[in-house]
Structures are given as structure tokens and as C-alpha cells.
PDB file of N, CA, C, O and CB in Angstrom:
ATOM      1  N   UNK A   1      -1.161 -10.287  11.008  1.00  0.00           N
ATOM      2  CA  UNK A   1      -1.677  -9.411  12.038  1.00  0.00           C
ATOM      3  C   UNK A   1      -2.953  -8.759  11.513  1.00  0.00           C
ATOM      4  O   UNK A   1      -2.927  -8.098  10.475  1.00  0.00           O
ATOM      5  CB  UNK A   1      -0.621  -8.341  12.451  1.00  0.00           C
ATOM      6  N   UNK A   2      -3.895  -8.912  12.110  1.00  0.00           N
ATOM      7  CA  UNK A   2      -5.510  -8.212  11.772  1.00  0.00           C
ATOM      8  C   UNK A   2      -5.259  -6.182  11.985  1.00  0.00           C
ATOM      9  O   UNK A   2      -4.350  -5.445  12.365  1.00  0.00           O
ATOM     10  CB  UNK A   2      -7.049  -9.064  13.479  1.00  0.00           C
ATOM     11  N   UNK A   3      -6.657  -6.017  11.476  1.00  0.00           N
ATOM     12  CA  UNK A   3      -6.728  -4.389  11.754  1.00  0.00           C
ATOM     13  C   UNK A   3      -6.850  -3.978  13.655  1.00  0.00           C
ATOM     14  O   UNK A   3      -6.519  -3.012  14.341  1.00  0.00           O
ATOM     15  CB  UNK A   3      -8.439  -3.745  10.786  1.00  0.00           C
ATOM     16  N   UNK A   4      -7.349  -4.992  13.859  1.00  0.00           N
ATOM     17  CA  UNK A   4      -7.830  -4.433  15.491  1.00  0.00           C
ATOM     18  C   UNK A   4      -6.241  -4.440  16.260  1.00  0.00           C
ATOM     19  O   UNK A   4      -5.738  -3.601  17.008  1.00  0.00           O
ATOM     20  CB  UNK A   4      -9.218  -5.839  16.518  1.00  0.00           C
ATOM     21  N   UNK A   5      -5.760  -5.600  15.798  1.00  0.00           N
ATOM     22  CA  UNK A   5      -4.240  -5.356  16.737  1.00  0.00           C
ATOM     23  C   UNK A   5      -3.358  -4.429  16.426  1.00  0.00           C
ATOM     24  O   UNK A   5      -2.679  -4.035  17.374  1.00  0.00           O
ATOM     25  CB  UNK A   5      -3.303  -6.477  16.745  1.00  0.00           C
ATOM     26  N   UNK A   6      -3.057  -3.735  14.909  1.00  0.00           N
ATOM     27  CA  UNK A   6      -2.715  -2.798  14.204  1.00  0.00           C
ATOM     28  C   UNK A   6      -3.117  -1.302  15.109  1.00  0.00           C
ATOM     29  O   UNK A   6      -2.256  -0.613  15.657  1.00  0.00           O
ATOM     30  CB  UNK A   6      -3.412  -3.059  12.797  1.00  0.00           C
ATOM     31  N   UNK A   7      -4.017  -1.113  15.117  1.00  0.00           N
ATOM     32  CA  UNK A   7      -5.070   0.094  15.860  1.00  0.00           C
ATOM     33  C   UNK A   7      -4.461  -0.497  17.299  1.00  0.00           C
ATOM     34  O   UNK A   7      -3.396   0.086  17.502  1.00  0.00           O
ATOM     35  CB  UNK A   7      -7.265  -0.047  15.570  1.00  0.00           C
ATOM     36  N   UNK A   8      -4.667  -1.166  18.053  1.00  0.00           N
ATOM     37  CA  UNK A   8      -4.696  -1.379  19.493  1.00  0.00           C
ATOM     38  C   UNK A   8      -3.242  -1.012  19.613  1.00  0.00           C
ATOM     39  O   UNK A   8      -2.922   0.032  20.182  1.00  0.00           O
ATOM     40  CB  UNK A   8      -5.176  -2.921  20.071  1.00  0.00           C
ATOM     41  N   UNK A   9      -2.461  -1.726  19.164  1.00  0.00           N
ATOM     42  CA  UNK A   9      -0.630  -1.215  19.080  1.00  0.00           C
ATOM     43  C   UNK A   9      -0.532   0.057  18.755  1.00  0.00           C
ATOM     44  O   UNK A   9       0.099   0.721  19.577  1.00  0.00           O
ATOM     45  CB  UNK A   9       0.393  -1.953  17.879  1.00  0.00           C
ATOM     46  N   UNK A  10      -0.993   0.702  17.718  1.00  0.00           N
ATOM     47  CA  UNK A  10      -0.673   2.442  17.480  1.00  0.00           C
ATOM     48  C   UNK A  10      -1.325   3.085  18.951  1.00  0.00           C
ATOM     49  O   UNK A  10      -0.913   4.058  19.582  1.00  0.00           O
ATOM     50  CB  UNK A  10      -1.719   3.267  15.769  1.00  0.00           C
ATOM     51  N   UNK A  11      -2.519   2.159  19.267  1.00  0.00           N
ATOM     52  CA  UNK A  11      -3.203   3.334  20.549  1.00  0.00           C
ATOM     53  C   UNK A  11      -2.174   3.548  21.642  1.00  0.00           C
ATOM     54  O   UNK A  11      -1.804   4.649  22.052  1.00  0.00           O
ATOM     55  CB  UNK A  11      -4.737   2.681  21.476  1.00  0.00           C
ATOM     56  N   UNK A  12      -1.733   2.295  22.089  1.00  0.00           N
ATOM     57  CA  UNK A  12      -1.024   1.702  23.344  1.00  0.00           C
ATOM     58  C   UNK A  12       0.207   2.534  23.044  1.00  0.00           C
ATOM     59  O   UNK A  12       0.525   3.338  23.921  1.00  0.00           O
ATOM     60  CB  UNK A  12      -0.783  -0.109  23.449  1.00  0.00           C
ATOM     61  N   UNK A  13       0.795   2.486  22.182  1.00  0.00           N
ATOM     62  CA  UNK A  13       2.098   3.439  22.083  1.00  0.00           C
ATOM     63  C   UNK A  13       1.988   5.137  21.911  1.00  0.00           C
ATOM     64  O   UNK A  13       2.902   5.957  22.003  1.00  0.00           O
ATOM     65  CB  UNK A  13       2.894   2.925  20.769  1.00  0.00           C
ATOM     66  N   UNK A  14       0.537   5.367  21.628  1.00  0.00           N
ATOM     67  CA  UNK A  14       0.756   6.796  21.153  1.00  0.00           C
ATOM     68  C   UNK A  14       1.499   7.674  22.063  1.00  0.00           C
ATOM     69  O   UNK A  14       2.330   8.413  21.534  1.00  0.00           O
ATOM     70  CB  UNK A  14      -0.521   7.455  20.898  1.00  0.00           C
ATOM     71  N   UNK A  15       1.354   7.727  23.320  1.00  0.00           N
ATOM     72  CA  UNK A  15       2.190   8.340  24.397  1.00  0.00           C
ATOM     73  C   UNK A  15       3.052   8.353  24.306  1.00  0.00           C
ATOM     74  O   UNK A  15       3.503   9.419  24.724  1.00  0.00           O
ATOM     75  CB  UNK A  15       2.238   8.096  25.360  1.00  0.00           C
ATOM     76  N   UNK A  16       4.062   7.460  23.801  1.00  0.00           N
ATOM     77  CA  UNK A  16       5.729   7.634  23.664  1.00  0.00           C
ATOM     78  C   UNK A  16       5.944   8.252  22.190  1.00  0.00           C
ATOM     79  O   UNK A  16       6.945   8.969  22.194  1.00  0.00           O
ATOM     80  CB  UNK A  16       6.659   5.985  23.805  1.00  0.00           C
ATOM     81  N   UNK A  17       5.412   8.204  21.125  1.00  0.00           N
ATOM     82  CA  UNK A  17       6.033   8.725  19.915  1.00  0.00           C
ATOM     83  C   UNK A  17       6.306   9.996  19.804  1.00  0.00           C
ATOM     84  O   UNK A  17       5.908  10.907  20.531  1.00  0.00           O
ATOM     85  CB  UNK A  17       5.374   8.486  18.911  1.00  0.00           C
ATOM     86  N   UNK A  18       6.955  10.052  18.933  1.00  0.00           N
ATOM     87  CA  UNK A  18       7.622  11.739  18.603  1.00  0.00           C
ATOM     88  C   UNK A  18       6.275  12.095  17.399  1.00  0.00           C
ATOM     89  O   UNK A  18       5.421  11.371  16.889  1.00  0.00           O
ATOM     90  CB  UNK A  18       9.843  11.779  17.604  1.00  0.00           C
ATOM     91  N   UNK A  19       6.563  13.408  17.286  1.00  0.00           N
ATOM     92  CA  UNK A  19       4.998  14.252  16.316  1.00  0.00           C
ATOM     93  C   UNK A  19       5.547  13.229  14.743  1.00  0.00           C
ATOM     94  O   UNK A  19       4.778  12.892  13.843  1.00  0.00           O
ATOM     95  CB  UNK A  19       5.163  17.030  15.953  1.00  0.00           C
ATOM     96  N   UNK A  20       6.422  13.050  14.780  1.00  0.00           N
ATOM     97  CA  UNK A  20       6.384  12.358  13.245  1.00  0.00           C
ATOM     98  C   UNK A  20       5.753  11.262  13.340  1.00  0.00           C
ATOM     99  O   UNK A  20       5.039  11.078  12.354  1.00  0.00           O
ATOM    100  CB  UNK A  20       7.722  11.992  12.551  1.00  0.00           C
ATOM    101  N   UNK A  21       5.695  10.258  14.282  1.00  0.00           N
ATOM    102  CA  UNK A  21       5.448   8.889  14.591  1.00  0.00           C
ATOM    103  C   UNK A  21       3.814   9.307  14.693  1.00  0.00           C
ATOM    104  O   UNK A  21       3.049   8.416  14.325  1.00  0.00           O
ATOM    105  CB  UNK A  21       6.348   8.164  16.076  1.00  0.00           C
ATOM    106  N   UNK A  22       3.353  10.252  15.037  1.00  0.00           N
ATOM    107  CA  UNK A  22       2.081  10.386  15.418  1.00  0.00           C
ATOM    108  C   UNK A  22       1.070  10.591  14.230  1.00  0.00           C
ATOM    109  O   UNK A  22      -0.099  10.222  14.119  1.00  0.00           O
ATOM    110  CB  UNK A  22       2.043  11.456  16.351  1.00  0.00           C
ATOM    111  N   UNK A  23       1.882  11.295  13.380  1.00  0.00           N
ATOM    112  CA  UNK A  23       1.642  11.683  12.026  1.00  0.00           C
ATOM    113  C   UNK A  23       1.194  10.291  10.728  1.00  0.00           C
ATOM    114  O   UNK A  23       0.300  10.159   9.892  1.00  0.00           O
ATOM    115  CB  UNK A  23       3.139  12.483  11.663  1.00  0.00           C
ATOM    116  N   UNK A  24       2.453   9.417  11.203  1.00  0.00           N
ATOM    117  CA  UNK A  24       2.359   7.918  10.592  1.00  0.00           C
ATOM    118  C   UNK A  24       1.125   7.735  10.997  1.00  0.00           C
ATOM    119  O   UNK A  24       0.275   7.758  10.107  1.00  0.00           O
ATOM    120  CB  UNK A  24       3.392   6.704  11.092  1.00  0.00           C
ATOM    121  N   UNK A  25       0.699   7.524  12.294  1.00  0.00           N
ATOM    122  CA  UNK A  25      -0.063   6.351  12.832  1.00  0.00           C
ATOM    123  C   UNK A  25      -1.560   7.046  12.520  1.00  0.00           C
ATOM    124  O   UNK A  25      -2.630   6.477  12.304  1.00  0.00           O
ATOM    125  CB  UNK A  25       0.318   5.917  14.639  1.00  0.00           C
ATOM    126  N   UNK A  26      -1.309   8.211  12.562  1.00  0.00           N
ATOM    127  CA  UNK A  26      -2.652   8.628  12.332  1.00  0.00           C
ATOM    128  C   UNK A  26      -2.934   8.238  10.642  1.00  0.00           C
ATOM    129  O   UNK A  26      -3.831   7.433  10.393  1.00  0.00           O
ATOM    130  CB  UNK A  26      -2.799  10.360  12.742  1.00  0.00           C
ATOM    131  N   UNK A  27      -2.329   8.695   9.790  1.00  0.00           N
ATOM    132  CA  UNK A  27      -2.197   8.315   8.283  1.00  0.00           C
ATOM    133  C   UNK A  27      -2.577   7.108   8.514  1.00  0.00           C
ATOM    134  O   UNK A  27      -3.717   6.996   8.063  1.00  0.00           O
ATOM    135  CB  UNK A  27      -0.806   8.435   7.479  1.00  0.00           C
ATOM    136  N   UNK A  28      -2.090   5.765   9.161  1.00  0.00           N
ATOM    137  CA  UNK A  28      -2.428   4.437   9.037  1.00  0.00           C
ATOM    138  C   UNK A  28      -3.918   4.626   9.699  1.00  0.00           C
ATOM    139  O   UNK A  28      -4.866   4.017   9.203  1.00  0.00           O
ATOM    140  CB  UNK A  28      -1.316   3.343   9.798  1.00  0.00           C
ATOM    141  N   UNK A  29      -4.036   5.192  10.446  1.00  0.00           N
ATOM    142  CA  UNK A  29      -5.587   5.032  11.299  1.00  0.00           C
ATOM    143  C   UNK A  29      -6.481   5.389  10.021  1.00  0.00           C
ATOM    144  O   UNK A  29      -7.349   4.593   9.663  1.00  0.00           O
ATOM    145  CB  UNK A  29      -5.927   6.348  12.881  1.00  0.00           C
ATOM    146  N   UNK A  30      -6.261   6.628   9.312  1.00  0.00           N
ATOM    147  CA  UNK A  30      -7.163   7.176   8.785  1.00  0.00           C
ATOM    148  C   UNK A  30      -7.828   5.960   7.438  1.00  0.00           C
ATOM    149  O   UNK A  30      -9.011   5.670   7.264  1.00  0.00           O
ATOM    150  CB  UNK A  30      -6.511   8.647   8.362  1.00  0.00           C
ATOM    151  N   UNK A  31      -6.719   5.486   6.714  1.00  0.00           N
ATOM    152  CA  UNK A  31      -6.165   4.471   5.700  1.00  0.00           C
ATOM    153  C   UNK A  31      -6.190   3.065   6.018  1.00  0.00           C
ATOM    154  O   UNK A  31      -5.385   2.459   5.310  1.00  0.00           O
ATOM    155  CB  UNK A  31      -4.817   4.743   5.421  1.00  0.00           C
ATOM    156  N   UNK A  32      -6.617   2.559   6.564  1.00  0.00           N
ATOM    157  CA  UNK A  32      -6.442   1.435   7.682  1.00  0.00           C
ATOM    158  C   UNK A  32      -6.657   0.132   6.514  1.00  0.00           C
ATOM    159  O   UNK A  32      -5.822  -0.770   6.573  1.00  0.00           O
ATOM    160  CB  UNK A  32      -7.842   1.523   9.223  1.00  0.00           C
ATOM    161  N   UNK A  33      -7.582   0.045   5.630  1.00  0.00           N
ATOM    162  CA  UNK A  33      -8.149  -0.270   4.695  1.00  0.00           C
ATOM    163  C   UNK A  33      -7.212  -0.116   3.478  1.00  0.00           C
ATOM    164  O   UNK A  33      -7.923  -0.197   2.477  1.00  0.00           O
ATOM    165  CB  UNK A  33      -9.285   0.382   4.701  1.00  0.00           C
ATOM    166  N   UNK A  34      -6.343   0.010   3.248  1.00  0.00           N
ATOM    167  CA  UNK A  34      -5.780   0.778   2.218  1.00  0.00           C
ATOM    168  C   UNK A  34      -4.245   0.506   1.964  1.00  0.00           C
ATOM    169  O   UNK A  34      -3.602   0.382   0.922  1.00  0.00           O
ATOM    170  CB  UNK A  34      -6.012   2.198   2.547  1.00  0.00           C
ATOM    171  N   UNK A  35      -3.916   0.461   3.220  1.00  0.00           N
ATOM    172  CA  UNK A  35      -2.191   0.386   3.381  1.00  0.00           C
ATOM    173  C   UNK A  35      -1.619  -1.084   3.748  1.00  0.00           C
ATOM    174  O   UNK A  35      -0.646  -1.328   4.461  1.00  0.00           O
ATOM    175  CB  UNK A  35      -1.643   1.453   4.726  1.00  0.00           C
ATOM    176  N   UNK A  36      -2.604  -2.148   2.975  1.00  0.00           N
ATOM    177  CA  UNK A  36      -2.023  -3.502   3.212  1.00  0.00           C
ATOM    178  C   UNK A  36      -0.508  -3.743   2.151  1.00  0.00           C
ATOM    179  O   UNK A  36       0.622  -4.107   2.474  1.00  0.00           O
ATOM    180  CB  UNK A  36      -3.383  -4.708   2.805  1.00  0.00           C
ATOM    181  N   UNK A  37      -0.966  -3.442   1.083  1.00  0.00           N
ATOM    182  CA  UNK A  37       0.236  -3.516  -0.106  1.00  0.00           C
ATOM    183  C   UNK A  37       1.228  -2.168  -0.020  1.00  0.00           C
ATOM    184  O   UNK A  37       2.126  -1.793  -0.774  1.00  0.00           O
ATOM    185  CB  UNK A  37      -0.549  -3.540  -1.815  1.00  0.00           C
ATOM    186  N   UNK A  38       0.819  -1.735   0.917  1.00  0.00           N
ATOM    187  CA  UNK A  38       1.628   0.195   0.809  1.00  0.00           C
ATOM    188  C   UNK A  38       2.918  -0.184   0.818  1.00  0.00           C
ATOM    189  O   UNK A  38       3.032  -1.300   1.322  1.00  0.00           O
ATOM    190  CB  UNK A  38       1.404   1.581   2.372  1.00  0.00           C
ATOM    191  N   UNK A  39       3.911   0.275   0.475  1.00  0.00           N
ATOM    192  CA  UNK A  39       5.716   0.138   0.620  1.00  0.00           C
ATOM    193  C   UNK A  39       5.632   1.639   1.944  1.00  0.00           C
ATOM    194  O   UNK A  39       4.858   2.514   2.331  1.00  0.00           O
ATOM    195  CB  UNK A  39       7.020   0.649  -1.587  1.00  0.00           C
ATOM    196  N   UNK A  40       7.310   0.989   2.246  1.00  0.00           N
ATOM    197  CA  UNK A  40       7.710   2.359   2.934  1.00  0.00           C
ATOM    198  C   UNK A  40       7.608   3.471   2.313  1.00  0.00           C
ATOM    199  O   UNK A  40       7.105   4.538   2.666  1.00  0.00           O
ATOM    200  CB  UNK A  40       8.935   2.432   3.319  1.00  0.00           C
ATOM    201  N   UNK A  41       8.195   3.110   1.214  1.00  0.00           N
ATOM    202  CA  UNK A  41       8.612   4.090   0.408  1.00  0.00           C
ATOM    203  C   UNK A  41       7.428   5.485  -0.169  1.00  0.00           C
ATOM    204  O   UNK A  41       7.437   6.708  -0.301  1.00  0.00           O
ATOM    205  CB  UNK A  41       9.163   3.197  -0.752  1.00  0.00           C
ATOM    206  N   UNK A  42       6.539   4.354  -0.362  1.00  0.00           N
ATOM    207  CA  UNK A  42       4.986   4.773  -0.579  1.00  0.00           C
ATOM    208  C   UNK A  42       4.341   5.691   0.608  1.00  0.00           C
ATOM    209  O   UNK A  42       3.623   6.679   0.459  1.00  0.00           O
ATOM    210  CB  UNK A  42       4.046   3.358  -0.671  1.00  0.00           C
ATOM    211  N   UNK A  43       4.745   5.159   1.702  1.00  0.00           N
ATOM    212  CA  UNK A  43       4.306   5.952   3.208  1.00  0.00           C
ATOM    213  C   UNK A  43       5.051   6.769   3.440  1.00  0.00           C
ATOM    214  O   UNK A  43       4.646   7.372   4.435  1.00  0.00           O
ATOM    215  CB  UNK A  43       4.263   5.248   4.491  1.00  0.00           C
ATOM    216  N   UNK A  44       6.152   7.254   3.009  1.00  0.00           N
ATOM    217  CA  UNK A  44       7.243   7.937   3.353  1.00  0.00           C
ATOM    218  C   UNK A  44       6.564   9.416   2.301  1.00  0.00           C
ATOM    219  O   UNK A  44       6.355  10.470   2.901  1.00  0.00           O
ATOM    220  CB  UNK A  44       8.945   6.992   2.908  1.00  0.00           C
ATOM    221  N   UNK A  45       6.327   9.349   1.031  1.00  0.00           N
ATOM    222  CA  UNK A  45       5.662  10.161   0.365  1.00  0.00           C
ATOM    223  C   UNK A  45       4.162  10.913   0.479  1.00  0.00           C
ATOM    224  O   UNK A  45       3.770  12.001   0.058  1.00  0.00           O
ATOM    225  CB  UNK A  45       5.750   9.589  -0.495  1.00  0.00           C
ATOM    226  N   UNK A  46       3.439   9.746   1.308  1.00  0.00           N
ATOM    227  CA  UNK A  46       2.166  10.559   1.260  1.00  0.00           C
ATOM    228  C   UNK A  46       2.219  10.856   2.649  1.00  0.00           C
ATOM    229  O   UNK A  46       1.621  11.930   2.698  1.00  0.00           O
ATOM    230  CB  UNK A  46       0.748   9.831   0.727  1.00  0.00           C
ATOM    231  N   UNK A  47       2.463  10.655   3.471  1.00  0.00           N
ATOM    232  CA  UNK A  47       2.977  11.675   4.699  1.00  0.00           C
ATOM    233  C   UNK A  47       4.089  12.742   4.875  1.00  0.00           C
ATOM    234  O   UNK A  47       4.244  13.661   5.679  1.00  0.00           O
ATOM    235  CB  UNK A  47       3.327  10.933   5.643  1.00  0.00           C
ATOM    236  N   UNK A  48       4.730  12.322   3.929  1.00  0.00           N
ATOM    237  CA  UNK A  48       6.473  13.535   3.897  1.00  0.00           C
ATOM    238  C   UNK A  48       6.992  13.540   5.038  1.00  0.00           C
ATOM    239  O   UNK A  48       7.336  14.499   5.730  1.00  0.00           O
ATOM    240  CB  UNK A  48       6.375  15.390   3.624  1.00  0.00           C
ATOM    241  N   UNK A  49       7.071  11.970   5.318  1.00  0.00           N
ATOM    242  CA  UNK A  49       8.303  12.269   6.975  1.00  0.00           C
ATOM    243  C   UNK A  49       9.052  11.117   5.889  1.00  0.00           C
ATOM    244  O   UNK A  49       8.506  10.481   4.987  1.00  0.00           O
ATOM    245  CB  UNK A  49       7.675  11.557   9.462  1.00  0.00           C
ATOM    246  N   UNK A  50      10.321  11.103   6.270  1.00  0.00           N
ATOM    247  CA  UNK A  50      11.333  10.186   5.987  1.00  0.00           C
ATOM    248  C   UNK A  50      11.303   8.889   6.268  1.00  0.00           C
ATOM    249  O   UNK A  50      10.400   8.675   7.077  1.00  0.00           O
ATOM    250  CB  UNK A  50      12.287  10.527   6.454  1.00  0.00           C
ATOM    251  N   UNK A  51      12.025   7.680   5.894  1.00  0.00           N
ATOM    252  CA  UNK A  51      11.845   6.718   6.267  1.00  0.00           C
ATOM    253  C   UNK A  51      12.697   5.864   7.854  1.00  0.00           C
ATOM    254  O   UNK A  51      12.838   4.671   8.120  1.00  0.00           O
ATOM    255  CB  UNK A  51      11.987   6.281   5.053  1.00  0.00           C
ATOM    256  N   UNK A  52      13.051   6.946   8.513  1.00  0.00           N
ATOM    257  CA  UNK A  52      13.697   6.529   9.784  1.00  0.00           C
ATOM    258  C   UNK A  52      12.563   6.815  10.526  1.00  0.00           C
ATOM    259  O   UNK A  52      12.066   5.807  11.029  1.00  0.00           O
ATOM    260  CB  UNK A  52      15.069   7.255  10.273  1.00  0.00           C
ATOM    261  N   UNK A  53      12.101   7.649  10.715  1.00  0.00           N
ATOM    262  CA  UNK A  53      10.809   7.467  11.586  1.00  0.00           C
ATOM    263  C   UNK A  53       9.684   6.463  11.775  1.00  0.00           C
ATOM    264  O   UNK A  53       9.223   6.007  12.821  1.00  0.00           O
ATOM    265  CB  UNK A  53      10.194   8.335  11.341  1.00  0.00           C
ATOM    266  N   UNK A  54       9.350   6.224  10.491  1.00  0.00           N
ATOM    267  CA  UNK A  54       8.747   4.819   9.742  1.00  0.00           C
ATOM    268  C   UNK A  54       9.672   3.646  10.567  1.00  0.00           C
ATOM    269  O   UNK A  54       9.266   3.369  11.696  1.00  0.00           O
ATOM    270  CB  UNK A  54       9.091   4.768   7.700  1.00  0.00           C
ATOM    271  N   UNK A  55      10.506   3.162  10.231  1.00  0.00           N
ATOM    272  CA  UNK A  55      11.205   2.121  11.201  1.00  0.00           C
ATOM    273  C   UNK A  55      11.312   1.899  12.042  1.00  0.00           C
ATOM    274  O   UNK A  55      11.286   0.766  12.523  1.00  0.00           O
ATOM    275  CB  UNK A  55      11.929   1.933  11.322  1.00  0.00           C
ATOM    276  N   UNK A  56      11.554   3.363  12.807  1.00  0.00           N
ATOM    277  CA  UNK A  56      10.989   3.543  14.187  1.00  0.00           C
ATOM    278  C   UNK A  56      10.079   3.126  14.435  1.00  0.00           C
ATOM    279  O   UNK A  56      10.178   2.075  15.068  1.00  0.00           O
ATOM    280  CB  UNK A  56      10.799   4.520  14.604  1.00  0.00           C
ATOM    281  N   UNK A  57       8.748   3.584  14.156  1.00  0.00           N
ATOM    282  CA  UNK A  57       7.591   3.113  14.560  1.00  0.00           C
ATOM    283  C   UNK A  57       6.909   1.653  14.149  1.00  0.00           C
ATOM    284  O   UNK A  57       5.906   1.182  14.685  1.00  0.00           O
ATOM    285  CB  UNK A  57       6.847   4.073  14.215  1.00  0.00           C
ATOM    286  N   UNK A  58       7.624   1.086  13.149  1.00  0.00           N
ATOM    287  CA  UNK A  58       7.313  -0.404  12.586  1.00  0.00           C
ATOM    288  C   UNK A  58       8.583  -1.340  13.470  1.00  0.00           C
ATOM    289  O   UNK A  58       8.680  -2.556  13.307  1.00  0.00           O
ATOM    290  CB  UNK A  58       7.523  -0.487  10.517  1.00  0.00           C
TER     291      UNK A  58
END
């Protein structure tokens, strides 16, 4: 999956997520470049939401 469909999917959904999900996607927006090798686990720390939300939104 490329960056543009990545971005186009976070846009298209932003309306339904909860503030944690929004929080992710923005972190991925900001990082976009950055978070190819990222783990959950890794995203779960530099945002400080848990990893059920993360699943949620992946």
C-alpha cells in the first residue's frame, strides 16, 4: 500500500473515529515517512494510547 492511499483512508474515515484513533492518524500523518518499520508496540509508546485502539484503527 503507497503513502497516498494510507493518507486518503485516514482522511475518509476521520469522521467516525474516537479522539484516540484521531490521535494515531494524525501521529501517522505527521510521520508518514517514518513509520514504515514502526511496530505497534512502538506506536503505542510514542502516542500513549494503548494498543486496542491501534487495531481498531488498522
Amino acid at each position: 500500500m503507497d503513502n497516498i492511499s494510507i493518507l486518503s483512508k485516514l482522511s475518509m474515515i476521520q469522521g467516525t473515529c474516537t479522539k484516540k484513533e484521531i490521535k494515531i492518524a494524525n501521529y501517522i500523518r505527521e510521520n508518514i515517512h517514518n513509520i514504515r518499520n514502526l511496530k505497534i508496540e512502538d506506536l503505542s509508546k510514542v502516542t500513549g494510547i494503548g494498543y486496542s485502539p491501534i487495531y481498531s484503527l488498522i
